[in-house]
C-alpha positions in Angstrom: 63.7 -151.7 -57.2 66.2 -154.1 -56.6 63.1 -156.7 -55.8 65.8 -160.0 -56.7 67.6 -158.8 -53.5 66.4 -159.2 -49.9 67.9 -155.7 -48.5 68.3 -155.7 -45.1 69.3 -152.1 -43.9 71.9 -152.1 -40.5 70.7 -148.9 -39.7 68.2 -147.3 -36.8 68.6 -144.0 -38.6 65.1 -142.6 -40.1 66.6 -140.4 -42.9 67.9 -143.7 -44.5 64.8 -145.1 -43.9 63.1 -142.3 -45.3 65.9 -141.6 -48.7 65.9 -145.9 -49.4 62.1 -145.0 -49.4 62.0 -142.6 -51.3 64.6 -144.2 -53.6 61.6 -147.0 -54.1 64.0 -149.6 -52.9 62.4 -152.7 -50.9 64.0 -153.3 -47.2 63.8 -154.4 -43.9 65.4 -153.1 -40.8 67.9 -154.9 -38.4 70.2 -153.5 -36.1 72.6 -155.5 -34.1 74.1 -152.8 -31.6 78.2 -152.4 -31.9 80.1 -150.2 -30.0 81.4 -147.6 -32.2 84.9 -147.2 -31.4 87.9 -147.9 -34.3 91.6 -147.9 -34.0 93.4 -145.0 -33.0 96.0 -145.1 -35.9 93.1 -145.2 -38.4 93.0 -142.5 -41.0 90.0 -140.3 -39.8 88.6 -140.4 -43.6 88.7 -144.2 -43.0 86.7 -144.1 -40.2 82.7 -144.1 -41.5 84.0 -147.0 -44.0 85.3 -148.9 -40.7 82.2 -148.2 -38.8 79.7 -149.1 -41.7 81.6 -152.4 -41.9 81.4 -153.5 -38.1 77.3 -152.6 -38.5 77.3 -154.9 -41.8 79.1 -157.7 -39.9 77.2 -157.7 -36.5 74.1 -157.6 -38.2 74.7 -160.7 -40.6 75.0 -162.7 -37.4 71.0 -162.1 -36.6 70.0 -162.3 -40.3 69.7 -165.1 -42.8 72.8 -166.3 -44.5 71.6 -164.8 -47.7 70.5 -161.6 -46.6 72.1 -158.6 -48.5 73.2 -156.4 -45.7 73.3 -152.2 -46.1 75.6 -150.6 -43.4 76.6 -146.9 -42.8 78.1 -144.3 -40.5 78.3 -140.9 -40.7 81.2 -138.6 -39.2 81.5 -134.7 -39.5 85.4 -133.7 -40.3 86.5 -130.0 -39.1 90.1 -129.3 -39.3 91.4 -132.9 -39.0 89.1 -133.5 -35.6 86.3 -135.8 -35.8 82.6 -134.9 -34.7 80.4 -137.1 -33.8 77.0 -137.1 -32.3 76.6 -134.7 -29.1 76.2 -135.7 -25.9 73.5 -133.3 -25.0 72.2 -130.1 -25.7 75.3 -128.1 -24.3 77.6 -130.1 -26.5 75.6 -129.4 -29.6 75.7 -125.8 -29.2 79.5 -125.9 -29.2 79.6 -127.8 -32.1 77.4 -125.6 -34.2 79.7 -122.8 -32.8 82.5 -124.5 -34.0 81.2 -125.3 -37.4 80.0 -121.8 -37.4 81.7 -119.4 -40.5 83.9 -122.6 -41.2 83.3 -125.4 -43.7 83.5 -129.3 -42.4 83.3 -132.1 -44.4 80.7 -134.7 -44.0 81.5 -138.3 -44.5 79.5 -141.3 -44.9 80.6 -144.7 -45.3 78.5 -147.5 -46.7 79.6 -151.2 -46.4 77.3 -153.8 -48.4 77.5 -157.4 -47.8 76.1 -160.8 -48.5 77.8 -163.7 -47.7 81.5 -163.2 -47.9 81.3 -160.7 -50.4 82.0 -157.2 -49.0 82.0 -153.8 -50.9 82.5 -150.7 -49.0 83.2 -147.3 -50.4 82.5 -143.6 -48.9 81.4 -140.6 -50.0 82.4 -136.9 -48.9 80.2 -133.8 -49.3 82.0 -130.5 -48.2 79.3 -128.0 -46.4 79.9 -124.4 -46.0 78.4 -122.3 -42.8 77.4 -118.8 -42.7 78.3 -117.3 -39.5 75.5 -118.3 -36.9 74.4 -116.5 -33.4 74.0 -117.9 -30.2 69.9 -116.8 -31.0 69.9 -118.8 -33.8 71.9 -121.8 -32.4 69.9 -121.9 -29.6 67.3 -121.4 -31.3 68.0 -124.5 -33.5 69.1 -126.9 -30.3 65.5 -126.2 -28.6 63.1 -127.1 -31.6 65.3 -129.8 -33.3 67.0 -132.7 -32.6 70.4 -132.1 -32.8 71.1 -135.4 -30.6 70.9 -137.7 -33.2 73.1 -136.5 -35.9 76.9 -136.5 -36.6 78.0 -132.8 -36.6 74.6 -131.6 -34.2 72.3 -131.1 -37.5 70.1 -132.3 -40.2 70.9 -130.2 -43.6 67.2 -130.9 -44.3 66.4 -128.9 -41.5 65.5 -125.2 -40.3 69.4 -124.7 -39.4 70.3 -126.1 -43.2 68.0 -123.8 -44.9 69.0 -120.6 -43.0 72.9 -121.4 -42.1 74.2 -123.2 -44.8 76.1 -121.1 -47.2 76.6 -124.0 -49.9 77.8 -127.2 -49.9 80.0 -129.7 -53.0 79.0 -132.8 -53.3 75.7 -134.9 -53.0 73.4 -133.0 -50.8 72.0 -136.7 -49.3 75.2 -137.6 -48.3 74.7 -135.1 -45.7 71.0 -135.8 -45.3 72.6 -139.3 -43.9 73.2 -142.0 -47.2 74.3 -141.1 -51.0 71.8 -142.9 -52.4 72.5 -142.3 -56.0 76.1 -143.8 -54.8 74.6 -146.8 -53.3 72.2 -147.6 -56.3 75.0 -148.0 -58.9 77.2 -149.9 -56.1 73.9 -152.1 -55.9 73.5 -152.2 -59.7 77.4 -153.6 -59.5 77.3 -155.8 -56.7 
């Protein structure tokens, strides 16, 4: 899909990999590292669609001019305090206890480029925990890798089919990328 377009994904993240795959949309990887900091007065919903862009940007600098760039980041928002990824083990227990009987939103912004043409948009999925033990927490942190994700876990996981009450919005927005989203913004673009 999309064969007209050279799609160049600014994203290490497998589960994009993996949905654009599965989505039977052509693309190569390139990541330009970027620190991921923002500005302090930035509206936190703001924040994945600020991210996204400095990915899209950095990573037109090591691509060719024409190259149609695919950016996104991923925060978790519980009660008006952003979560990120954890630091280590520790930290993603205390997140999940956190999130634990509470719902969080998850928040992705996408940023596509190509040239000087930018387009960026987010999408918000809100997720609703059942109340989880330290067992199953720990349980969770030792046989998954909480590490890489925004929030300390992957829906698509063990801890998504047993702790997850329900959830509004496009379940792969959580996964890591609304792909149904980004297809039409492609279709547009």
């Amino acid at each position: 899909m999309f064969e007209d377009k050279h799609i160049v994904l600014a994203s290490s993240s497998p589960r994009r990999r993996e949905l654009l795959a599965r989505a039977e949309i052509a693309f190569t990887v390139k990541v330009s590292p970027v620190e991921e900091d923002f500005p302090r007065d930035l509206p936190l919903r703001e924040i994945p669609e600020y991210l996204a862009g400095k990915k899209a940007l950095a990573t037109q600098r090591i691509c060719r001019p024409e190259a149609f760039i695919l950016a996104a980041d991923t925060i978790v928002l519980l009660e008006d305090r952003v979560i990120g990824k954890p630091r280590d083990e520790d930290d993603a227990k205390e997140i999940l206890m956190a999130l634990s009987g509470k719902a969080h939103e998850v928040i992705t912004g996408v940023c596509l480029l190509q040239g000087d043409r930018i387009r960026k948009f987010s999408e918000a999925t809100k997720v609703y925990f059942y109340d989880l033990s330290p067992e199953q927490i720990s349980h969770y942190t030792s046989r998954y890798q909480p590490l890489d994700k925004a929030g300390a876990y992957g829906i698509q996981e063990w801890i998504g089919l047993t702790g997850i009450k329900k959830i509004e919005g496009d379940y792969f927005n959580v996964v890591g990328l609304p792909v149904g989203r980004v297809v039409q913004e492609i279709g547009r673009f």
